[in-house]
N, C-alpha and C positions, 0 to 999 in steps of 0.2 A: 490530616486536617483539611478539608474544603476550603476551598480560595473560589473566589470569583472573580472572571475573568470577562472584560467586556470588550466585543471587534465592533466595527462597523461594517457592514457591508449595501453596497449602495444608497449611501446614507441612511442607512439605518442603524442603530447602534442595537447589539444582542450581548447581553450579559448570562452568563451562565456558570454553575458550580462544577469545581472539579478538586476531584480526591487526589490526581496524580499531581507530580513538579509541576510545579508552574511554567519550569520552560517546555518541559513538553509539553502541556496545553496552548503556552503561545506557539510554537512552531506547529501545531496542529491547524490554528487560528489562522496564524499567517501563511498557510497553506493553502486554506480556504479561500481566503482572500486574494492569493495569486491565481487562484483559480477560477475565480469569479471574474476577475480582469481578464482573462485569456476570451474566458465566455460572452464579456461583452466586446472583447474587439472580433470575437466570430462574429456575433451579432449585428455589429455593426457595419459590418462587410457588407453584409447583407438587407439589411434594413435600416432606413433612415435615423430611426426614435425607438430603438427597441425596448420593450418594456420589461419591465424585472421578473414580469415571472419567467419569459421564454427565457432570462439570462442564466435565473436560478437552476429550471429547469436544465438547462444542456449543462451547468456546471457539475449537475448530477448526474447527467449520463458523464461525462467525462469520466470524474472521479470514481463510476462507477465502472467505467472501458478500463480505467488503469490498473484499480482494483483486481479484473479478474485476468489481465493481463499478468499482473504479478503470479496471481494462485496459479493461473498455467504453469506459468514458469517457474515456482515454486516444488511445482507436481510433477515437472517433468525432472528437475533439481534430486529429486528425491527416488526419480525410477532410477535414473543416472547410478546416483550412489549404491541404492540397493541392488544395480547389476552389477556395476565393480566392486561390492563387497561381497557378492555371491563368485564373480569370477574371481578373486585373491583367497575365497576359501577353500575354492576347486584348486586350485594352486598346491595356496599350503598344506590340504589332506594327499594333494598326492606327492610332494614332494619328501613328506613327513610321511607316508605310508608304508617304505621298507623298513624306515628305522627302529630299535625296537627299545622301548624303555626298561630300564630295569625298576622291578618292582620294591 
């Protein structure tokens, strides 16, 4: 069932539909929005009065840095496993190699 679900983000309110739980859509939401804060205290570091697109902007590279920061690590997650489960099969063929089953 679609639920909508409305944030603010720099004063602006955005309302939008969502098929999944709702709290997963708010922790999605409220994601956003802690990460739009980060983006404007960069911003503001840096510039007096910064304006919402550069905030919007860098809040997408961010979320986009962490994004492929995960997939790396994700990817590398995944060589990991697939060399320790090729070395535990080289293992187990040779340990189990003299043995001889009965048919």
């Amino acid at each position: 069932m679609d639920q909508v679900l409305t944030l603010e983000i720099l004063g602006q309110p955005f309302s939008f539909k969502t098929d999944v739980d709702v709290s997963d859509a708010k922790a999605v939401a409220d994601y956003v929005i802690a990460s739009v804060d980060r983006a404007r205290t960069q911003c503001a570091n840096r510039a007096a009065s910064p304006d919402k697109r550069a905030i919007l902007i860098l809040t997408a590279l961010n979320i986009t840095n962490e994004y492929f920061e995960l997939k790396k690590r994700h990817q590398q997650l995944l060589h990991d496993l697939d060399q320790r489960s090729e070395d535990l099969l080289k293992t187990l063929e040779s340990h189990f190699a003299g043995i001889k089953t009965p048919l």
